[in-house]
N, CA, C and O atoms as CSV, one atom per row, in Angstrom:
chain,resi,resn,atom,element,x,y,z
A,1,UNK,N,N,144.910,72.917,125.523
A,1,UNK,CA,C,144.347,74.247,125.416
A,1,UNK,C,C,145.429,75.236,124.976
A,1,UNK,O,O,146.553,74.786,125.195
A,2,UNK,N,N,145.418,76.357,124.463
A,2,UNK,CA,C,145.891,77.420,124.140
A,2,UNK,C,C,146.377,78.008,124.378
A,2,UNK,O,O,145.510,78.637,124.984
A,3,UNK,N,N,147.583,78.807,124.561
A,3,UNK,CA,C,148.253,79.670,125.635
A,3,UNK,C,C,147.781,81.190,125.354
A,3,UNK,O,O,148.026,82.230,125.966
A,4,UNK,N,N,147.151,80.976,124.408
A,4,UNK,CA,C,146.004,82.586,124.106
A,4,UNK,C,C,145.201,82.350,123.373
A,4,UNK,O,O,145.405,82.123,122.181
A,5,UNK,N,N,144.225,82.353,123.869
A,5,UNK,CA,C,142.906,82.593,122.886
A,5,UNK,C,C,142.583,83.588,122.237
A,5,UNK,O,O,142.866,84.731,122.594
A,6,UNK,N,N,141.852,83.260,121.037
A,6,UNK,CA,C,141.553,84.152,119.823
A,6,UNK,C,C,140.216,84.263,119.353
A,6,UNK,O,O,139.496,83.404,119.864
A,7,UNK,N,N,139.513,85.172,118.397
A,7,UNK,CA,C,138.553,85.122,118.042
A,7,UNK,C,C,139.110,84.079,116.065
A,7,UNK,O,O,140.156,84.246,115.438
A,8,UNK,N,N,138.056,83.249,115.734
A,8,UNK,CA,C,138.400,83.188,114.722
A,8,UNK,C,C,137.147,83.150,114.315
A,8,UNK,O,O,136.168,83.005,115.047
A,9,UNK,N,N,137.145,83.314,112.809
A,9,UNK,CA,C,136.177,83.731,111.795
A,9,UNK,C,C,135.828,81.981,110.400
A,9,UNK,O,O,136.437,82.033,109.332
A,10,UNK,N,N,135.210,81.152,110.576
A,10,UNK,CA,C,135.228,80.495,109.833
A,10,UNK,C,C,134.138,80.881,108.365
A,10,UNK,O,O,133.024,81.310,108.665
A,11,UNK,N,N,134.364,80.775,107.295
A,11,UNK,CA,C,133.745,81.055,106.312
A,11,UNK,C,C,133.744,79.515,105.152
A,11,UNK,O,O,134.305,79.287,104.080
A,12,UNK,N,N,132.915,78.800,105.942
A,12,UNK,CA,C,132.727,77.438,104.771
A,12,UNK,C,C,131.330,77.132,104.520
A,12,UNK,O,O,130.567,77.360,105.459
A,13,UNK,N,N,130.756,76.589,103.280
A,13,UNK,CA,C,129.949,76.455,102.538
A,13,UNK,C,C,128.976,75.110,103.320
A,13,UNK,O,O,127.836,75.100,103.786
A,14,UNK,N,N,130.196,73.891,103.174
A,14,UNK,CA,C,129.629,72.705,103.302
A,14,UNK,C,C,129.720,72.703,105.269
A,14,UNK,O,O,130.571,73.132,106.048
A,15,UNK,N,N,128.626,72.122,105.434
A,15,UNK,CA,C,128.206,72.402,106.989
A,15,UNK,C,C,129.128,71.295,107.576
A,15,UNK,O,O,129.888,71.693,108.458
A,16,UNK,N,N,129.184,70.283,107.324
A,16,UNK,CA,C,130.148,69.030,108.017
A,16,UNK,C,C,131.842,70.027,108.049
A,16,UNK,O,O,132.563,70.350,108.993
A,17,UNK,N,N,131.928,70.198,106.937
A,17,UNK,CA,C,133.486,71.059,107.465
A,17,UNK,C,C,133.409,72.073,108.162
A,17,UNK,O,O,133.913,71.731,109.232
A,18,UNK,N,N,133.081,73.164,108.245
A,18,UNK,CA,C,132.420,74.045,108.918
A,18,UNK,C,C,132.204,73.937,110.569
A,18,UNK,O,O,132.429,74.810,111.407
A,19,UNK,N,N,131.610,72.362,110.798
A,19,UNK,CA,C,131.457,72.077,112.253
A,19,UNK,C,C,132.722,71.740,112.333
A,19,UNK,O,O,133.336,72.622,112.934
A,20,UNK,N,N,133.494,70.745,111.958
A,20,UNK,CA,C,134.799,70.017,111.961
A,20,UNK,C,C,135.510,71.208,112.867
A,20,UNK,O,O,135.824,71.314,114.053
A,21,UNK,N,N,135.618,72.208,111.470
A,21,UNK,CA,C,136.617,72.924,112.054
A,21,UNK,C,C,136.211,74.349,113.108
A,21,UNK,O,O,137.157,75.065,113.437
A,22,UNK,N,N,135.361,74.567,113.407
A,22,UNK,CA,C,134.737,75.216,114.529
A,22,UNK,C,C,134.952,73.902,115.725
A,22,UNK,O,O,135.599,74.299,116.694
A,23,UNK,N,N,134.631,72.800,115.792
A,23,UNK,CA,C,135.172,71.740,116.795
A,23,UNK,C,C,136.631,72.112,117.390
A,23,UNK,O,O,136.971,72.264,118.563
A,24,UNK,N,N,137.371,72.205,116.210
A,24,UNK,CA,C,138.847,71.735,116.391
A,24,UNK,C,C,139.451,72.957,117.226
A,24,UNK,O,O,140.130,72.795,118.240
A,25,UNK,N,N,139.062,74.427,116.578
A,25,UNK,CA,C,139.022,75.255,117.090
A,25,UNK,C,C,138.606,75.855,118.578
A,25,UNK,O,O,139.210,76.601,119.349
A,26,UNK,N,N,137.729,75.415,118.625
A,26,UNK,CA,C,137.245,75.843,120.001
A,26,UNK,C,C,137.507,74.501,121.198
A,26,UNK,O,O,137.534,74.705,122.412
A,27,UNK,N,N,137.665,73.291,120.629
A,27,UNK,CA,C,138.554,72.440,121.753
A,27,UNK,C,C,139.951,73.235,121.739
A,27,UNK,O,O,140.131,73.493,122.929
A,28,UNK,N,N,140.602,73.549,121.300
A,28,UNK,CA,C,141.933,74.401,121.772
A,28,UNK,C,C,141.413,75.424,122.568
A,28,UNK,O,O,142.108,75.624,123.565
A,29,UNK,N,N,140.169,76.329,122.444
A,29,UNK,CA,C,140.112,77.263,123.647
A,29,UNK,C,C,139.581,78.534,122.742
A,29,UNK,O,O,139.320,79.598,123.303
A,30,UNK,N,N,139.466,78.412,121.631
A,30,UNK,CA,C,139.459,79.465,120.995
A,30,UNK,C,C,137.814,79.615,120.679
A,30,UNK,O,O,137.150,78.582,120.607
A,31,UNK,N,N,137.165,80.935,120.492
A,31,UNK,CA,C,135.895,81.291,120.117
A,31,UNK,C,C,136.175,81.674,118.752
A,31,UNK,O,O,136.981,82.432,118.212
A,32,UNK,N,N,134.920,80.635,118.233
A,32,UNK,CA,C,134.814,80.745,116.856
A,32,UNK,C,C,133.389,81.244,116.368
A,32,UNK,O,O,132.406,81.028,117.076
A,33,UNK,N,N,133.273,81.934,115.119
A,33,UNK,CA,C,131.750,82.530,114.797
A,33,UNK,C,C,132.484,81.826,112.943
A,33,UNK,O,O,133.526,81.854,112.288
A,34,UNK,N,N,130.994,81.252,112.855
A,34,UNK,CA,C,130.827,80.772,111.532
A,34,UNK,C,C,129.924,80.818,110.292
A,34,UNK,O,O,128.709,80.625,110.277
A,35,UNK,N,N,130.553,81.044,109.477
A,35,UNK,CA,C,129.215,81.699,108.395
A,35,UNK,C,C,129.734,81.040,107.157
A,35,UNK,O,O,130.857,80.642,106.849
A,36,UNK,N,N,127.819,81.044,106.130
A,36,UNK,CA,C,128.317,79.929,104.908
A,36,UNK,C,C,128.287,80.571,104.323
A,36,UNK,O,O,127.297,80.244,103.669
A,37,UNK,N,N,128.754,81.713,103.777
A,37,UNK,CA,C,129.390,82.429,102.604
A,37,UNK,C,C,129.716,83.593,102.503
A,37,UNK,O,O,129.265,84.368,103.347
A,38,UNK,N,N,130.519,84.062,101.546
A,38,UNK,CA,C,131.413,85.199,101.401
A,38,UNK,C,C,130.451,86.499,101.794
A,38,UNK,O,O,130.726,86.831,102.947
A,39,UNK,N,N,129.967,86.894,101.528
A,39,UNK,CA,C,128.907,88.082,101.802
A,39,UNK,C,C,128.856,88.149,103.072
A,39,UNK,O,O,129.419,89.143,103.531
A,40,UNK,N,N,128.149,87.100,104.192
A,40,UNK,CA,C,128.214,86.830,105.344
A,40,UNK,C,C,129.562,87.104,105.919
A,40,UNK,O,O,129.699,87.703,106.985
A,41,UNK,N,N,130.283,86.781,105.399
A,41,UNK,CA,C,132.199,86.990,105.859
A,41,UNK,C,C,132.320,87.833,105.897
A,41,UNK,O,O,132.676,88.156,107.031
A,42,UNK,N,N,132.230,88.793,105.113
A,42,UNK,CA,C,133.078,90.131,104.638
A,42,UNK,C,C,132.063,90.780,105.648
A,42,UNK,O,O,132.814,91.597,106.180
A,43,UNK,N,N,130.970,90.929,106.193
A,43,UNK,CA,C,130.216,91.470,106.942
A,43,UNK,C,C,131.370,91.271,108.308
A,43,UNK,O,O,132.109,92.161,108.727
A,44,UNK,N,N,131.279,89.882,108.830
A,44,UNK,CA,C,131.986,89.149,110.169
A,44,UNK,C,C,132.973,89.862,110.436
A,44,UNK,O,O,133.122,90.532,111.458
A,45,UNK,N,N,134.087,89.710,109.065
A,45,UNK,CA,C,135.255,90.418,109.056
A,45,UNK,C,C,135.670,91.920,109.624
A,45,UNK,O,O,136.452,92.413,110.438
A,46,UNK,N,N,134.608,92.353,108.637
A,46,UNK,CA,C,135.040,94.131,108.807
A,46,UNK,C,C,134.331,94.388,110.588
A,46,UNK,O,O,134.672,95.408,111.187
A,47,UNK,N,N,133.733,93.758,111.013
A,47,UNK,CA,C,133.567,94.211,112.474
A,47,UNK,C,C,134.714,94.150,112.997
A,47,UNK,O,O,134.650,94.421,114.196
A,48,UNK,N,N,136.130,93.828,112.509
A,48,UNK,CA,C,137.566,93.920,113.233
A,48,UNK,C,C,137.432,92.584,114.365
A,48,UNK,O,O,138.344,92.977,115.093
A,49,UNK,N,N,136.928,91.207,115.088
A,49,UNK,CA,C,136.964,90.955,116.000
A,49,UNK,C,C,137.863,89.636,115.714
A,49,UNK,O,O,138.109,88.964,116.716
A,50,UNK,N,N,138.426,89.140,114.382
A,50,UNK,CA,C,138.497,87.752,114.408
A,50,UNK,C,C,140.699,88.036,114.132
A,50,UNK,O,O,141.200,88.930,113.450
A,51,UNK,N,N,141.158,87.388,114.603
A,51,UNK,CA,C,142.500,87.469,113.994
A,51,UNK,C,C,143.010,86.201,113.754
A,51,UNK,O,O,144.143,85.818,114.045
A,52,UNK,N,N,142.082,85.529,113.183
A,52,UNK,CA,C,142.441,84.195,112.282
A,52,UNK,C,C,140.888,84.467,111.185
A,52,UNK,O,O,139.769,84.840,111.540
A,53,UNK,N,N,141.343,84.144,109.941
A,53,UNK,CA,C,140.022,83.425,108.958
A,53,UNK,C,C,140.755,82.049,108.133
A,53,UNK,O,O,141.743,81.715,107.479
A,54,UNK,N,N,139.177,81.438,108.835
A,54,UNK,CA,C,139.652,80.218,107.940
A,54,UNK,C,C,138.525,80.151,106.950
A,54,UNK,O,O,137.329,80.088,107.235
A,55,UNK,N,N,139.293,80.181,105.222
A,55,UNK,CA,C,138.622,80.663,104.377
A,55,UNK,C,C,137.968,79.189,102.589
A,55,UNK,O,O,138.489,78.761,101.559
A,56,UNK,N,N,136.881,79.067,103.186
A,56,UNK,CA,C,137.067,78.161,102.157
A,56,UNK,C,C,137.198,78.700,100.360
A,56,UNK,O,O,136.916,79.793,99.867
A,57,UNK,N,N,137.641,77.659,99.818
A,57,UNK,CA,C,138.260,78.254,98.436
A,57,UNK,C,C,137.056,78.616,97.349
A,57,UNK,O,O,137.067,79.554,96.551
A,58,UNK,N,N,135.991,77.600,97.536
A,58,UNK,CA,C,134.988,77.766,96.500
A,58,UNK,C,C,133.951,78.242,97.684
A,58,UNK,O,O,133.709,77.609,98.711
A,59,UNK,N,N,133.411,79.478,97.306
A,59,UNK,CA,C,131.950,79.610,97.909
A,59,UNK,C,C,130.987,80.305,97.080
A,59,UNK,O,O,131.379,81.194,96.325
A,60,UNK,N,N,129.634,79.951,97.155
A,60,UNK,CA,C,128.840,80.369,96.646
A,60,UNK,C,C,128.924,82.230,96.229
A,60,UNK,O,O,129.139,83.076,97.097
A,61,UNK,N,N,128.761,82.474,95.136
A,61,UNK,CA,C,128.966,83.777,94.766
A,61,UNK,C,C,130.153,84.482,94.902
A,61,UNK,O,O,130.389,85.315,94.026
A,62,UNK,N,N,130.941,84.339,95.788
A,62,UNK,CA,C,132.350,84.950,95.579
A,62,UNK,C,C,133.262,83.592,96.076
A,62,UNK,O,O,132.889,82.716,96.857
A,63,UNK,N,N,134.590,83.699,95.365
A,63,UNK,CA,C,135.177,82.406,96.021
A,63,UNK,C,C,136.803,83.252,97.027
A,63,UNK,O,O,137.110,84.427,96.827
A,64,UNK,N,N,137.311,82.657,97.671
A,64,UNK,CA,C,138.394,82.396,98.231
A,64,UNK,C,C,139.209,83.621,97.818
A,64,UNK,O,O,139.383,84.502,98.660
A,65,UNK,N,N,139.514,83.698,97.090
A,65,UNK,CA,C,140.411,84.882,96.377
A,65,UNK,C,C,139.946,85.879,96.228
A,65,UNK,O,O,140.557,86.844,96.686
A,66,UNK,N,N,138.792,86.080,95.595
A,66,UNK,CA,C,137.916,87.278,95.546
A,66,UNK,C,C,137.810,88.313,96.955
A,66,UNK,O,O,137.654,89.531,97.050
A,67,UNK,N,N,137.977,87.177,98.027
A,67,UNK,CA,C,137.424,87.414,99.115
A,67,UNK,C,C,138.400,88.543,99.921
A,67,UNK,O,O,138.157,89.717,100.204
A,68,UNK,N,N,139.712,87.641,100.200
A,68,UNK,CA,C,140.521,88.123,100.375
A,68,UNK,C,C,141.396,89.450,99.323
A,68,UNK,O,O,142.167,90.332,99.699
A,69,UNK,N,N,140.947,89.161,98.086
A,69,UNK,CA,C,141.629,90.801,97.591
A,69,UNK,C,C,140.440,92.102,98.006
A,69,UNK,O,O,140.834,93.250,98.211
A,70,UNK,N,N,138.937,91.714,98.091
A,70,UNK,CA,C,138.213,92.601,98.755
A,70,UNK,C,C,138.527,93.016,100.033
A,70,UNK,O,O,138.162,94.130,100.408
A,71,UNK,N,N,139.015,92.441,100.594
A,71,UNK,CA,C,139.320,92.698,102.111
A,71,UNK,C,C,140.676,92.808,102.537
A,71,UNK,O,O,141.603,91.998,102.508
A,72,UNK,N,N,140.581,94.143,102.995
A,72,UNK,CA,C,142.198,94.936,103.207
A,72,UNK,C,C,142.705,94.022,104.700
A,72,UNK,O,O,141.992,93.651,105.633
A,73,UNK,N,N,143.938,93.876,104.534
A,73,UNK,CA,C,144.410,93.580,105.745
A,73,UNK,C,C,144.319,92.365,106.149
A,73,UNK,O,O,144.236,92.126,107.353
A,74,UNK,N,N,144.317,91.040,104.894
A,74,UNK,CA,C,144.271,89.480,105.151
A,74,UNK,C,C,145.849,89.049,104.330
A,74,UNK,O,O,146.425,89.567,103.374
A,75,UNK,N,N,146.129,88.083,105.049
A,75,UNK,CA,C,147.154,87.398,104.106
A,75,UNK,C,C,145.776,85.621,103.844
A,75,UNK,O,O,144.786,85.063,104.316
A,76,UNK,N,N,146.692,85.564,102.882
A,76,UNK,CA,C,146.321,84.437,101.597
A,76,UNK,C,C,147.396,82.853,102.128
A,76,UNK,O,O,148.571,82.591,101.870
A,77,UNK,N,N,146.717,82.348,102.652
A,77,UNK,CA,C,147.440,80.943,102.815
A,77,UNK,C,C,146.439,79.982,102.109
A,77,UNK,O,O,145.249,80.018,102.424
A,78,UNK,N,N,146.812,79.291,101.344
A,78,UNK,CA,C,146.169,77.973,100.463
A,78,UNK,C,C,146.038,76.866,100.553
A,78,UNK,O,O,146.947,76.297,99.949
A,79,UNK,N,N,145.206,76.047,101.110
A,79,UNK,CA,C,145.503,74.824,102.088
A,79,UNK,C,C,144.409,74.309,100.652
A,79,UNK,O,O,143.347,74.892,100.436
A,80,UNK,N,N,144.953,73.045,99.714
A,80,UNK,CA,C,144.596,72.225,98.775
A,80,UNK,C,C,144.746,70.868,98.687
A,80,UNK,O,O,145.853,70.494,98.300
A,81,UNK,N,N,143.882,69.978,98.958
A,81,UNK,CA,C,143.727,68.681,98.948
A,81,UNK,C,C,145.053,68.262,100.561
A,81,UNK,O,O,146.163,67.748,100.423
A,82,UNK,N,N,144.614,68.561,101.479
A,82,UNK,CA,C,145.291,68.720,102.744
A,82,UNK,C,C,146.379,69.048,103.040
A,82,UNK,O,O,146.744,68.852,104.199
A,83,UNK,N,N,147.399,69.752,101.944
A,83,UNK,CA,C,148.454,70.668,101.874
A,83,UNK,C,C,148.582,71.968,101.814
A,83,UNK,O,O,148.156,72.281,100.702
A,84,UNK,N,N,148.953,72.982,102.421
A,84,UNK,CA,C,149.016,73.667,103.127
A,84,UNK,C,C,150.415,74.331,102.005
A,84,UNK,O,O,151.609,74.047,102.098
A,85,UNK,N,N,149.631,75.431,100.815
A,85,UNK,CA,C,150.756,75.892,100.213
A,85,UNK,C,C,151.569,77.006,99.868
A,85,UNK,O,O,152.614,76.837,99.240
């Protein structure tokens, strides 16, 4: 478990990853809220509650990048074919 819990924000398309990592997340201790696409996010987001997003790269109508230059106050980490860049 966690030595602090967090709110995190998952934003993935495909539902099997999505659970995966809402699993992984919340067995450490952490509360997670999850939504399948960018529109839905940027809603999640701006309520201020999450201080992690885990952001998938391709999503329907806006992707990954888009997302994050719309939205003030994210840093950009790139996790591609299970590297982390």
């Amino acid at each position: 478990m966690a030595d602090e819990s967090f709110n995190a924000l998952v934003v993935e398309d495909n539902p099997t990853s999505s659970r995966l990592i809402q699993a992984i997340l919340e067995g450490r201790g952490h509360q997670v809220e999850a939504v399948a696409d960018a529109e839905a996010g940027s809603v999640a987001f701006q309520r201020g509650r999450h201080r992690l997003l885990v952001l998938d790269w391709k999503l329907p109508g806006m992707d990954g990048v888009e997302f994050v230059r719309a939205t003030p106050d994210t840093l950009l980490l790139i996790k591609k074919k299970g590297y982390l860049l």
